[in-house]
N, C-alpha and C positions, 0 to 999 in steps of 0.2 A: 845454502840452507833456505827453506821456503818459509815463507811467510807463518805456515800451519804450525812447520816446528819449530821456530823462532818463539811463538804465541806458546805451544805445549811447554819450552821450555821456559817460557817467563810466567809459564802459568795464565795468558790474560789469551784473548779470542786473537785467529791470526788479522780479522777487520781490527784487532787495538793494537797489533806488533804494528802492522804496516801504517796506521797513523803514526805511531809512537817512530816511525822510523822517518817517515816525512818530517813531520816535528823536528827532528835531527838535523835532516836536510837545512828546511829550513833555518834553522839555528847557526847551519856551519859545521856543526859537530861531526856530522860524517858527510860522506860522499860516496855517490853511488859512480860505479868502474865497470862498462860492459865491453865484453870480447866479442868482437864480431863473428867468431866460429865457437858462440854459446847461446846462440840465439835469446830468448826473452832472460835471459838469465844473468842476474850483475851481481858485482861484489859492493860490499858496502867495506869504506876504508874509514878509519879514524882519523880525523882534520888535526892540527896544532889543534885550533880552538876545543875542538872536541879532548885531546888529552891535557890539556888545560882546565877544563870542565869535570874529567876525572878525578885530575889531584885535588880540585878547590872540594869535590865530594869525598875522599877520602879523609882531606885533614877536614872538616867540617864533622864527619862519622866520627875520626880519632878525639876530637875535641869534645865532642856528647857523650865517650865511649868514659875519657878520663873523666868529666862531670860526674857521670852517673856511678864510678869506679869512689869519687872522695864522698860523693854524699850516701850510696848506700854500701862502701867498702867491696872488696876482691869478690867474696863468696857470694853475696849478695844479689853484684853488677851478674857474673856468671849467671844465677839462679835466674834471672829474669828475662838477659838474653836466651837461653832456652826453653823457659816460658813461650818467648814472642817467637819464635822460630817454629816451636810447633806447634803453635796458633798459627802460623804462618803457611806451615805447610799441611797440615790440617785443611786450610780457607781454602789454597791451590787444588788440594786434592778432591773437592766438594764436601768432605765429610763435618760434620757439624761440630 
């Protein structure tokens, strides 16, 4: 996947995928794998450290998700999360 559609699908420019992916490097979290009969062309693989960075973001997300679940209740937490989702995607989409 290139850079452009990596960005289209995070929504952000492909010059912020390709920081955002250095960034990683940098960190450990991935690593970049190229085949010598693919010329400029690499895979980006998941480190330990990187799916370790995953889980510590999931239960971190579960842990806001049940917060926000006791203090404004099931219906509530719902209503809000798709609130922010299409505010969300709304933002990605340029529309105001």
């Amino acid at each position: 996947m290139s850079y452009s559609e990596l960005g289209r699908r995070a929504g952000i420019t492909a010059q912020s995928a390709q920081a955002t992916v250095r960034q990683l490097e940098e960190r450990g979290a991935v690593e970049r794998r190229t085949d010598p009969g693919r010329g400029r062309t690499a895979e980006l693989h998941v480190t330990a450290t990187g799916q370790e960075l995953l889980r510590a973001g999931r239960d971190a997300y579960a842990e806001v998700d049940a917060a926000l679940e006791r203090a404004l209740g099931k219906q509530r937490r719902q209503d809000l999360t798709g609130l922010l989702l299409s505010a969300l995607s709304g933002s990605l989409s340029g529309r105001d």
